[in-house]
C-alpha positions in Angstrom: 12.4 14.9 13.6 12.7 12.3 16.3 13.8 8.5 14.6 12.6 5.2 16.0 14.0 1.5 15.9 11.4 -0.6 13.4 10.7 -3.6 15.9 9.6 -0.6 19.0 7.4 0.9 16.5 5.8 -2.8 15.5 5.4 -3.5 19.3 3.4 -0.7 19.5 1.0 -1.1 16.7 0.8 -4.7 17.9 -0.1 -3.6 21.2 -2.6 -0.8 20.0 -4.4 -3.0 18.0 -4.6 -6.1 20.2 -5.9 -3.8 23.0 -8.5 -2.7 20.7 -9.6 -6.5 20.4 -7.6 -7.9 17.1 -6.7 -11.1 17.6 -2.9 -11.6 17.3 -2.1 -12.9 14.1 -4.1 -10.0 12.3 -2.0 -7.1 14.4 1.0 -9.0 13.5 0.0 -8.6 10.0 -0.9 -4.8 10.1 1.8 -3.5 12.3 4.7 -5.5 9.7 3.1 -3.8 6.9 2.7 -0.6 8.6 6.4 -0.7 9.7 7.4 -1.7 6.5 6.0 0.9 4.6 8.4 3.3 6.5 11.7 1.5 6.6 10.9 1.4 2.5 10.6 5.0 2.3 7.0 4.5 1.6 6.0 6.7 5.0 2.7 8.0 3.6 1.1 4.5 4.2 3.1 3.5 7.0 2.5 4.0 10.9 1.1 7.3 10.2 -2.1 5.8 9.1 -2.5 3.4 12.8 -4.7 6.7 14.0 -7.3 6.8 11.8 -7.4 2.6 11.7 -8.0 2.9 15.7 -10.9 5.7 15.1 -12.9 3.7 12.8 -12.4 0.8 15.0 -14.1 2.4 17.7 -16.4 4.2 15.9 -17.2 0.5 14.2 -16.8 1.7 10.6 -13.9 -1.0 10.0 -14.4 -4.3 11.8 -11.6 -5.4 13.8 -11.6 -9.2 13.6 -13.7 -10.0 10.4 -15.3 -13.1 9.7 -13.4 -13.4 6.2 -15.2 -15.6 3.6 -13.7 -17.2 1.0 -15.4 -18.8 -1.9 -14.1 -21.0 -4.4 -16.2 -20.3 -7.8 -14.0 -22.1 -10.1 -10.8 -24.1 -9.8 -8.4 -20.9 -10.0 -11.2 -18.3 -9.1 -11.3 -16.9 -5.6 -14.1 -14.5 -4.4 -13.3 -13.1 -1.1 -16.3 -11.5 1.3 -14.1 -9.4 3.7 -16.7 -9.2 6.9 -15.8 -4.8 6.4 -12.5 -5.9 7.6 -8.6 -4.2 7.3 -7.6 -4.6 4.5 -4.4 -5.5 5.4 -5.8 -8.5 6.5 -8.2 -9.5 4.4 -5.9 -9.5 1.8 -2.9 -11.2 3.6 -6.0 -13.7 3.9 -6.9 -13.8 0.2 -3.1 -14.4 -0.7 -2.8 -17.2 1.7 -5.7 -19.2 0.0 -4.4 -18.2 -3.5 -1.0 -19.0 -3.2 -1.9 -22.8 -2.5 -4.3 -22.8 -5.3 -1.9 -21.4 -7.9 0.8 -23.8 -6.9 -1.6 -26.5 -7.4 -3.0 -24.9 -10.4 -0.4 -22.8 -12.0 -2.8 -19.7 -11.7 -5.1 -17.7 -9.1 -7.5 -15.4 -9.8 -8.9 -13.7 -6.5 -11.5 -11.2 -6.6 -12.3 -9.1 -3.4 -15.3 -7.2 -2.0 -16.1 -5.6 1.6 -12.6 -4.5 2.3 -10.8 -1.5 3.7 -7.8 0.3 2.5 -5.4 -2.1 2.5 -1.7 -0.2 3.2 0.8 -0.8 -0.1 0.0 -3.5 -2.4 3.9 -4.3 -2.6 3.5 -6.0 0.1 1.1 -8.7 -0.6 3.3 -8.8 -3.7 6.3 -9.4 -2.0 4.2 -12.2 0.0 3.8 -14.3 -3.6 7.8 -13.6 -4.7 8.5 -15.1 -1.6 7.1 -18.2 -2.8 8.1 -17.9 -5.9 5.1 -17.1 -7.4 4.7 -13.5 -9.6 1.5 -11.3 -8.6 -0.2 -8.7 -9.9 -2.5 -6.7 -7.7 -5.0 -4.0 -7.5 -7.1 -1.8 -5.5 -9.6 0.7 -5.6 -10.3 3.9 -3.6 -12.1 6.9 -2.3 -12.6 9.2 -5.0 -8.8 11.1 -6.0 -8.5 11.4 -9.5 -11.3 13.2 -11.9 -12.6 11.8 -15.2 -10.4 13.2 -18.0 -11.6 16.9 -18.7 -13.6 16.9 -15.6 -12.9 18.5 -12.3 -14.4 16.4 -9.7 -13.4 13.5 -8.1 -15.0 10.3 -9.8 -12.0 7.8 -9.7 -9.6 6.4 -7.2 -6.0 6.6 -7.1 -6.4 2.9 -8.1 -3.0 1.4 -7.5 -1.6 -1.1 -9.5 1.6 -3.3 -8.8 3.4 -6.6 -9.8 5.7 -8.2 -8.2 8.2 -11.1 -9.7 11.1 -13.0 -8.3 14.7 -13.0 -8.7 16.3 -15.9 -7.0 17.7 -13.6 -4.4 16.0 -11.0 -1.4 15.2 -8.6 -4.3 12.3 -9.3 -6.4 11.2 -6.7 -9.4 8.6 -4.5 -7.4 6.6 -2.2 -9.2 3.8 -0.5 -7.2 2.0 2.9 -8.5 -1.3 4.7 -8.5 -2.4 6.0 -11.6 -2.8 9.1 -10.1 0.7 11.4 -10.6 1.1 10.6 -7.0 -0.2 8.4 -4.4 -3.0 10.6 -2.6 -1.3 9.3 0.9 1.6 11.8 0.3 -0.9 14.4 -0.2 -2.5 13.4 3.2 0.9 13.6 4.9 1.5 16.9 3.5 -1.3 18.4 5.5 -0.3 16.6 8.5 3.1 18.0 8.5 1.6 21.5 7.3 3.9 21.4 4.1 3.4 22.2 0.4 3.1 20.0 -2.3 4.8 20.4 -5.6 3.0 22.1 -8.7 1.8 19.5 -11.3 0.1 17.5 -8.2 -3.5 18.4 -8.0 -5.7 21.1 -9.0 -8.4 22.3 -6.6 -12.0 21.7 -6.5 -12.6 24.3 -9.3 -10.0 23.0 -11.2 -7.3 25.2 -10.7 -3.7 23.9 -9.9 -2.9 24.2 -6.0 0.0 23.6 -3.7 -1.9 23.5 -0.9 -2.5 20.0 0.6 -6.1 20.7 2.0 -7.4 21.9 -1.1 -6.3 19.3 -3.4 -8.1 17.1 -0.9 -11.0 18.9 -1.9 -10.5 19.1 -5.5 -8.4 15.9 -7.5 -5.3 14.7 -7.5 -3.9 14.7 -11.3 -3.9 11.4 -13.6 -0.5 9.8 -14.0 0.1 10.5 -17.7 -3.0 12.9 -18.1 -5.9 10.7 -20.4 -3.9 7.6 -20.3 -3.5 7.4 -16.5 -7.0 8.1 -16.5 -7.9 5.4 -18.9 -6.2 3.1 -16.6 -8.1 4.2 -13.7 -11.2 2.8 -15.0 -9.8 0.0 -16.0 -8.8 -0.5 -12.0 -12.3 0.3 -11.2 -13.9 -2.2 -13.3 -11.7 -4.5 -11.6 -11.5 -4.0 -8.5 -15.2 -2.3 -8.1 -17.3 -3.9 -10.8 -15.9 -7.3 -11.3 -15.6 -7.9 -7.5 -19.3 -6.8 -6.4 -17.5 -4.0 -4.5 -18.6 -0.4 -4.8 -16.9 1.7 -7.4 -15.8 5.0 -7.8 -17.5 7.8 -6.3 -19.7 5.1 -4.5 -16.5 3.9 -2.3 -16.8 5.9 1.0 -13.8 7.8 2.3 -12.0 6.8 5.9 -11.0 10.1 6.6 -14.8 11.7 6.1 -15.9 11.8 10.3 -19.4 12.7 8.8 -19.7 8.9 6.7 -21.5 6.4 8.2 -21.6 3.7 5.9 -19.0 1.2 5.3 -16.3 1.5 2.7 -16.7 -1.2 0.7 -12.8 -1.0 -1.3 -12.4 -3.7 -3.8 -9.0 -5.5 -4.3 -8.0 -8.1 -7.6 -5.4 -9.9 -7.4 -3.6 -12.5 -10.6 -0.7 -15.1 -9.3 1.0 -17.3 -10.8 3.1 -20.1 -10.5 6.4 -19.6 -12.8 7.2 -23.4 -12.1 4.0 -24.4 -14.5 5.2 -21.6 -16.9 9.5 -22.3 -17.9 11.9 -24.2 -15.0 12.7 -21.7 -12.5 16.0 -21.8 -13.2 16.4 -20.5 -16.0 13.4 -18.1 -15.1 15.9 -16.3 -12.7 18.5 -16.5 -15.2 16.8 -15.2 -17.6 15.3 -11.9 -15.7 18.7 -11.3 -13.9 20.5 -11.3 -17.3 17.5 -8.4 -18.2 17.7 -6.6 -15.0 21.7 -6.8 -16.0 21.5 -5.5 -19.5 19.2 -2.9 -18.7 21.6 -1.3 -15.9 23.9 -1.5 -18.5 22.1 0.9 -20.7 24.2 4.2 -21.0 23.5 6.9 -18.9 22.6 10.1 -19.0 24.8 12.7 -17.9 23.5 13.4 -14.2 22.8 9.7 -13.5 25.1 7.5 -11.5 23.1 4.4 -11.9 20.0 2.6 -13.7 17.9 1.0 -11.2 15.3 -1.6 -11.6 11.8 -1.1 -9.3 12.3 -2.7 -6.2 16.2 -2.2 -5.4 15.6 1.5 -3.9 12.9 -0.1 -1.6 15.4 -2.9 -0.6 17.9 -0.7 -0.3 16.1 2.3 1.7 15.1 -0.7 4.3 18.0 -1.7 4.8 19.7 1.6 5.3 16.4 2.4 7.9 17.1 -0.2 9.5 20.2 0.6 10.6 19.8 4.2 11.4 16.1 4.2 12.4 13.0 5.2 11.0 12.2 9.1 11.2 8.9 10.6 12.6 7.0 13.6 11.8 6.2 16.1 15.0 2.8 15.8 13.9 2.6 12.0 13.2 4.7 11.6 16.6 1.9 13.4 19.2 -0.9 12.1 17.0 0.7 8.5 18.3 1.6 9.5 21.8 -2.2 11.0 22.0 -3.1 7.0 20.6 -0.8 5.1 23.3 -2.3 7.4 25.8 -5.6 6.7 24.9 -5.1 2.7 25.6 -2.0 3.2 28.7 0.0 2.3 26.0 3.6 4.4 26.2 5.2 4.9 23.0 8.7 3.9 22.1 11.6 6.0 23.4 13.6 7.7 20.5 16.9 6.3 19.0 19.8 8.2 20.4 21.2 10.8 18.0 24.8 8.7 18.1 22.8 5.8 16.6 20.5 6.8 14.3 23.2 8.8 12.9 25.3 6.2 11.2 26.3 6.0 8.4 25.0 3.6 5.3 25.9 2.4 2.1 25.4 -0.4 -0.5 
C-alpha cells in the first residue's frame, strides 16, 4: 500500500468538492473530518468514503450546499432542518449554534432531521471539548443490525459517542456503534476484497459469514447481543423519532444506486457547559486524577498499559502524521478514477524513506 502526507490528501477532497460546487467553508469541513478519520486509525470513515459523497452529489441525492435551518424551540432546544445536506456539515452547523447556546445556558439540546451520514461523531465531539464543553452525540443509519432474534435488518448501527475535556490536547473520547462493529469496516472489507472476522455478521438467512458482501446483505451483529440491541432503539427513537427524521428500516441507504429518495439520517446531540456544572479547575483535576487511578489499575498478564478512550486516537494521529497515512490499492484507483473525473491529479505518494520512520510516545 502506497502512504500519503494528510494535508495533500485534504487538498484534494477540498478541491473535489469545491469543483463540484461546495462552497469553501463546507469542503474545508468535510475533507478535515475525512482526513482525520485516517490519521486516527478510523480509515473506514475516512477519505475512502469522498467517492460515493461525489456520486450522490451528482446524481442530486445529497445536496451539496444546503440551505441549513435552524430553529430555536426553547431556550436550550435546537431543531435543525438539514436542506438533505452532508452530514458533515450540517452537523459542524448544529454544533456551532449549540455551543453558544450552552455557554450561555449551561446546556444544549439539538435535535436533527434531513441529514446525511455524517463521518465519525468524535469529531463533532472533539469540536465541543475544544471549548470546553462535554457532548454527547448520536446518529442513526441505514438498516445494519437486526431486531434481537430476528434476521433482517431493521436497526442501524446507531453510533453513540461522548466526548469530555481534560485540560490538555486529549480529551476522553468514546465513539461506538452498537453494532459489534462499525458497518464501515465491513464496507472496506469488500473494497479491499478481504475477510472479516467470525462473530461479525451473519448472512441474510441468519447464518454467520466472513464474507463482506453477504453480511451486507444480511446484519451486522448487536454489540453485546439483546443489550446492544436494546440500545439501538434507544438511538433510533432519538435520533429517528424525536428528531422527525426517518427511522430504522425507513432511512434509505447511500450505497443502494437503485434509491431514489433522500436519506433522511437523524443526528441528537446533548452539550454542556462544565463551567455552570463545578469550576473547571478542579473539573480537570478531578478526571485527570480518574483517568490516573484507572491506568493504575493492575494489569493483566499480556497488557503493557491501561488506556483511557481517546489516547490511541491521539496517539495513532500523531504517529500518521509523521509517517503518512496508508492507502488501499482499491481505495487508491477509486480516487485517481475521482480526480480524473474533475482534471483533478491526485497527490504523489510519500517516499518509502519518509513514511518509514520511526514513532513513539
Amino acid at each position: 500500500m502506497n502512504t500519503y502526507n494528510e494535508s495533500d490528501l485534504k487538498e484534494f477532497c477540498e478541491k473535489v468538492l469545491e469543483k463540484m460546487g461546495m462552497r469553501k467553508d463546507y469542503s474545508e469541513v468535510v475533507a478535515d473530518s475525512l482526513v482525520k478519520a485516517n490519521l486516527e486509525g478510523t480509515d473506514s470513515h475516512g477519505i475512502s468514503r469522498l467517492s460515493i459523497y461525489a456520486k450522490r452529489f451528482m446524481d442530486k441525492r445529497i445536496n451539496v450546499n444546503p440551505d441549513i435551518k435552524v430553529t430555536k424551540k426553547a431556550p436550550t432546544v435546537l431543531q435543525i432542518d438539514g436542506d438533505n445536506g452532508l452530514g458533515h456539515v450540517v452537523s459542524w452547523k448544529a454544533i456551532k449554534e449549540g455551543i453558544e447556546i450552552a455557554k450561555e445556558s449551561g446546556t444544549a439540546a439539538i435535535a436533527i432531521r434531513n441529514s446525511n451520514h455524517f463521518g465519525t461523531a468524535s469529531y463533532f465531539c472533539q469540536m465541543a471539548c475544544e471549548q470546553n464543553l462535554a457532548c454527547i452525540g448520536f446518529t442513526n443509519s441505514p438498516p445494519g443490525i437486526a431486531p434481537w432474534g430476528g434476521k433482517e435488518a431493521f436497526f442501524g448501527t446507531n453510533p453513540i459517542a461522548f466526548g469530555f475535556p481534560t485540560g490538555n490536547d486529549q480529551p476522553v473520547i468514546i465513539d461506538l456503534s452498537t453494532s459489534i462493529v462499525a458497518r464501515g469496516k465491513i464496507i472496506l472489507a469488500a473494497k479491499q476484497g478481504t475477510e472479516i472476522p467470525d462473530g461479525w455478521a451473519i448472512d441474510e438467512d441468519g447464518y454467520p459469514t466472513k464474507e463482506p458482501a453477504a453480511a451486507l446483505k444480511g446484519s451486522v451483529l448487536p454489540l453485546g447481543g439483546a443489550k446492544g440491541a436494546a440500545l439501538a432503539l434507544a438511538v433510533e427513537i432519538l435520533t429517528g423519532v424525536l428528531s422527525g427524521a426517518a427511522f430504522g428500516p425507513h432511512v434509505k441507504n447511500l450505497y443502494d444506486d437503485n434509491e431514489t429518495e433522500n436519506a433522511n439520517v437523524g443526528h441528537f446531540f446533548l452539550l454542556l457547559d462544565i463551567k455552570k456544572f463545578m469550576d473547571l479547575t478542579l473539573f480537570f483535576t478531578s478526571i485527570q486524577n480518574l483517568l490516573q487511578e484507572m491506568k493504575e489499575v493492575p494489569k493483566k498478564p499480556d497488557v503493557s498499559e491501561i488506556r483511557y478512550p481517546g489516547e490511541r486516537r491521539k496517539r495513532e494521529s500523531a504517529s500518521r502524521q509523521l509517517t503518512g497515512i496508508e492507502l488501499s490499492g482499491n481505495v487508491e484507483q477509486e480516487l485517481k478514477e475521482l480526480g480524473a473525473d474533475f482534471h483533478i491529479p491526485f497527490p504523489e505518494a510519500m517516499s518509502l524513506d519518509h513514511s518509514s520512520k520511526s514513532f513513539s510516545l
